[in-house]
Kinemage of the C-alpha trace (Angstrom):
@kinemage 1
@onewidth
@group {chain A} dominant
@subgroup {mainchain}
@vectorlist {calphas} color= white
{ca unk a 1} P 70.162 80.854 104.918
{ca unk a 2} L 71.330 83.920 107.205
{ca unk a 3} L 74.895 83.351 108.359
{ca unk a 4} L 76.066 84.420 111.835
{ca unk a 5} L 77.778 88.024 112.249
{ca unk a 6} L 81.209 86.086 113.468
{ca unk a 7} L 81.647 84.485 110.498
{ca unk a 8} L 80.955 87.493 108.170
{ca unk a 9} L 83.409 89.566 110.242
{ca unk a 10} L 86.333 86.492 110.424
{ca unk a 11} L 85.409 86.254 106.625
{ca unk a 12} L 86.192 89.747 106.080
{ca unk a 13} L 89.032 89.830 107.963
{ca unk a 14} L 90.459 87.276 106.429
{ca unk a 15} L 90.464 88.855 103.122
{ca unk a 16} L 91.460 92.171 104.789
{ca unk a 17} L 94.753 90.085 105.738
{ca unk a 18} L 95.003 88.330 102.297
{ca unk a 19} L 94.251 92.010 100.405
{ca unk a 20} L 97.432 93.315 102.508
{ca unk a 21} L 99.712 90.616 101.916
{ca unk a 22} L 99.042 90.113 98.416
{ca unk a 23} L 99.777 93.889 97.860
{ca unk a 24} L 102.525 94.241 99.903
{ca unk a 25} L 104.183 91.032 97.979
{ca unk a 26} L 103.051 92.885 94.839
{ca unk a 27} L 104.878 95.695 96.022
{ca unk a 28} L 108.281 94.024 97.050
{ca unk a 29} L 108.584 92.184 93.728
{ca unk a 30} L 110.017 92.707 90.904
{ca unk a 31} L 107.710 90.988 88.121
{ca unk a 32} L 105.470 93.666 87.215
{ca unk a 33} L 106.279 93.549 83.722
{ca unk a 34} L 108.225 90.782 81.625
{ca unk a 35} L 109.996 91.006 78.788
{ca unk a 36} L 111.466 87.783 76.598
{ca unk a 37} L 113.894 87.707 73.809
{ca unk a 38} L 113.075 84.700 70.596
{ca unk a 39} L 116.214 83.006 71.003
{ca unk a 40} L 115.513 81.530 67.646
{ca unk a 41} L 115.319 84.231 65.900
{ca unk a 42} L 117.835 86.470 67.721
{ca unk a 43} L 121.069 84.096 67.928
{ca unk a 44} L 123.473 87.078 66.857
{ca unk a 45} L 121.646 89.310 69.891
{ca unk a 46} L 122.665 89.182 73.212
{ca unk a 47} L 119.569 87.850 75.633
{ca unk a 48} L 118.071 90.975 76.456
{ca unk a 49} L 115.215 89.159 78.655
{ca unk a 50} L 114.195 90.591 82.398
{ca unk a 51} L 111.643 91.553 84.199
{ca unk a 52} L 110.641 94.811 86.207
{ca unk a 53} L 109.043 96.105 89.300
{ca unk a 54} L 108.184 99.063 90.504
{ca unk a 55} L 111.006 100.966 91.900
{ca unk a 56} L 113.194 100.645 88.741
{ca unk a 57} L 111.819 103.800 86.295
{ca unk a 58} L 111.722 107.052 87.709
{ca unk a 59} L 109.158 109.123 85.069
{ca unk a 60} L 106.611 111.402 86.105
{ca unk a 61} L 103.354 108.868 85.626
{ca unk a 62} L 105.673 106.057 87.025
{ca unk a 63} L 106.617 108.411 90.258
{ca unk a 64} L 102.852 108.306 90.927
{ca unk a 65} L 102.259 104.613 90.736
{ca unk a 66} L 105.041 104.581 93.408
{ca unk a 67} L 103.003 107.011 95.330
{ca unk a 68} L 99.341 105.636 94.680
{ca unk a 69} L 99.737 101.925 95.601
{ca unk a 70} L 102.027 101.953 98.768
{ca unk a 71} L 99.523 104.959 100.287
{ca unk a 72} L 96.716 101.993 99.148
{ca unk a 73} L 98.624 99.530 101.492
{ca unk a 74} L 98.808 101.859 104.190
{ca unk a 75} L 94.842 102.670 103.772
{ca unk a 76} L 94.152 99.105 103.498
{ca unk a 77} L 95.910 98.924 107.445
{ca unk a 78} L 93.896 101.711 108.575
{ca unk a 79} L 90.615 100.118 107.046
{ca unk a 80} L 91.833 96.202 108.797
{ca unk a 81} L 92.228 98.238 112.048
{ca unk a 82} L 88.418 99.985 111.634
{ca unk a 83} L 86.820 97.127 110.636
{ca unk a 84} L 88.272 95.512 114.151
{ca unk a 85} L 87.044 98.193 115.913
{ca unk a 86} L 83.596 98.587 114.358
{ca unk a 87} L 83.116 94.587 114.996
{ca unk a 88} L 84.239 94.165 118.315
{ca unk a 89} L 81.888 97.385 119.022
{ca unk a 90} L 78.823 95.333 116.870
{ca unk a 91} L 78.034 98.855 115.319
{ca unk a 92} L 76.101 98.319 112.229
{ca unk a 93} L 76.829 101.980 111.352
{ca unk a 94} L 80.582 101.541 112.174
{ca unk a 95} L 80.376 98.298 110.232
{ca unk a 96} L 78.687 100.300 107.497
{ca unk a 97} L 81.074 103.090 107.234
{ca unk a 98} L 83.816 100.712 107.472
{ca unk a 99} L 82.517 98.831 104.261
{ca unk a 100} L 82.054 102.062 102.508
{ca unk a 101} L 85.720 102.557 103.493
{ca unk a 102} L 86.703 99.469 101.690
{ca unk a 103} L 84.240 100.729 98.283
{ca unk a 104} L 85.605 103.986 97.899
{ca unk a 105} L 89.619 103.267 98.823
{ca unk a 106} L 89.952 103.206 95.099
{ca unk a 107} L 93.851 104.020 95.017
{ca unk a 108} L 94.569 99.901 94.623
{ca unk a 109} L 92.840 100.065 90.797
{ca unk a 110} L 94.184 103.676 90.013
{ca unk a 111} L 97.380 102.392 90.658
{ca unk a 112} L 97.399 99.314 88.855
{ca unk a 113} L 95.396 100.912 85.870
{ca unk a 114} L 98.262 104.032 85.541
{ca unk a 115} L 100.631 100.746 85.805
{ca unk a 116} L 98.905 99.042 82.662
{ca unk a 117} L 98.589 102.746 80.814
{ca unk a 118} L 102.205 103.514 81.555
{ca unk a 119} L 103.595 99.734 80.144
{ca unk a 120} L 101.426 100.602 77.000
{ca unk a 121} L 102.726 103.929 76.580
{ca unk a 122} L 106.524 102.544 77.386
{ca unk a 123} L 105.968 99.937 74.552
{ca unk a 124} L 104.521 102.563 72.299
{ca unk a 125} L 107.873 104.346 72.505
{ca unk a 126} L 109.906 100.951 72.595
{ca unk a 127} L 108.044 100.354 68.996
{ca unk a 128} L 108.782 103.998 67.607
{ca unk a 129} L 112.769 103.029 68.557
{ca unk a 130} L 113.146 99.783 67.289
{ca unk a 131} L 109.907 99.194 64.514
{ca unk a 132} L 108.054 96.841 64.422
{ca unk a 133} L 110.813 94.390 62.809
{ca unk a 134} L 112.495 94.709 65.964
{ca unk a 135} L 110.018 94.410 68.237
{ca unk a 136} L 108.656 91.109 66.436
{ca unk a 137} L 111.960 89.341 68.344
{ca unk a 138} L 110.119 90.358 71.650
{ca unk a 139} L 107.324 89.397 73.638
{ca unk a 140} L 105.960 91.488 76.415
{ca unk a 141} L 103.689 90.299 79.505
{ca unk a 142} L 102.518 91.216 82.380
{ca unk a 143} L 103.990 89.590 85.179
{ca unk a 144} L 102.335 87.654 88.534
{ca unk a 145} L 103.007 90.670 90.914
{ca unk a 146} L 100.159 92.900 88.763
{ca unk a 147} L 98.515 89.654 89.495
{ca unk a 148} L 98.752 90.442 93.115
{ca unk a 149} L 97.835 93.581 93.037
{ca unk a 150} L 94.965 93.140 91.024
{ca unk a 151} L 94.028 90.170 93.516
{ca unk a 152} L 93.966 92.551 96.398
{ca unk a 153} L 91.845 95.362 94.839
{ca unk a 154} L 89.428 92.201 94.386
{ca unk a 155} L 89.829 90.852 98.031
{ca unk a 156} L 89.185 94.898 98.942
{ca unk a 157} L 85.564 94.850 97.478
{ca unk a 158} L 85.194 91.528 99.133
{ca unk a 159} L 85.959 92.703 102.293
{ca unk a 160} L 83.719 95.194 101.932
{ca unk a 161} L 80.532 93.622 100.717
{ca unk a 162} L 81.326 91.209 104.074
{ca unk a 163} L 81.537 94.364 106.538
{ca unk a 164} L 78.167 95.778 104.655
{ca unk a 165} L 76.613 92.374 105.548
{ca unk a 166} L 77.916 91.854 108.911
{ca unk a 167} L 76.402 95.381 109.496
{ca unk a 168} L 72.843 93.850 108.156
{ca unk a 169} L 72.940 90.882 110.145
{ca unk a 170} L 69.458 90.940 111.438
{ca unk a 171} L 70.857 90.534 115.236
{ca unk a 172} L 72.522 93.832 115.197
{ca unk a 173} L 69.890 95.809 113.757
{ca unk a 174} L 67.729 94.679 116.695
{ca unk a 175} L 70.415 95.605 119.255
């Protein structure tokens, strides 16, 4: 079953749009990383639970998360406003480049993988501090805005793959 080049290209679009907004809500939100005090086991302890974003730490690996993934957000704008153009001009080679765009804009996963590597490295240090007794009162997650952004690198691909077969669409090949 071949399906038509307008519904590739909405199809794609639509998870252009969803790839933006789910970063950009990754982005404004501050549950990145969670952290929960056992209040069973910590009664004498103040609550010492929260939860953090991005634009809270200021470290050198940190200050290039903050760089990485709102430069991906931006890219992600430029590669919604080529894949408009390369559709409305039916360009399988515009359509192609455009998907190749969407492959290669790997700065979404670099940022969220330096994310993960930095929270490991900051518990590391968080266990040399306090031991392991102390740490054993805490449990550490990730939160639903890594979610997000890990949502959006996957809607990116997507995107992609639908632009490379818009582009392959036996109609424009003939064109």
């Amino acid at each position: 079953m071949k399906v038509p080049f307008g519904y590739l290209v909405i199809a794609a679009g639509v998870c252009g749009v969803l790839s933006f907004t789910f970063l950009a809500t990754a982005l404004g939100t501050d549950y990145w990383y969670i952290i929960e005090m056992n209040q069973v086991n910590t009664s004498d302890l103040e609550d010492m639970s929260s939860h953090s974003g991005l634009w809270s730490i200021n470290e050198e690996m940190h200050s290039a998360i903050v760089v990485l993934l709102p430069l991906s957000l931006v890219l992600l704008l430029l590669g919604g406003i080529c894949g408009l153009v390369s559709s409305l001009a039916r360009s399988p080679i515009l359509l192609t480049g455009t998907a190749s765009y969407f492959f290669i804009c790997l700065l979404t996963l670099s940022g969220v993988i330096l994310y993960i590597v930095y929270s490991y490295q900051a518990l590391v240090e968080t266990e040399r501090l306090v031991g392991q007794e102390g740490l054993s009162y805490i449990r550490t997650s990730f939160g639903w805005s890594l979610a997000l952004a890990w949502l959006s690198y996957s809607l990116e691909l997507l995107t992609g793959v639908l632009l490379l077969l818009a582009a392959r669409t036996p109609r424009l090949r003939h064109s």
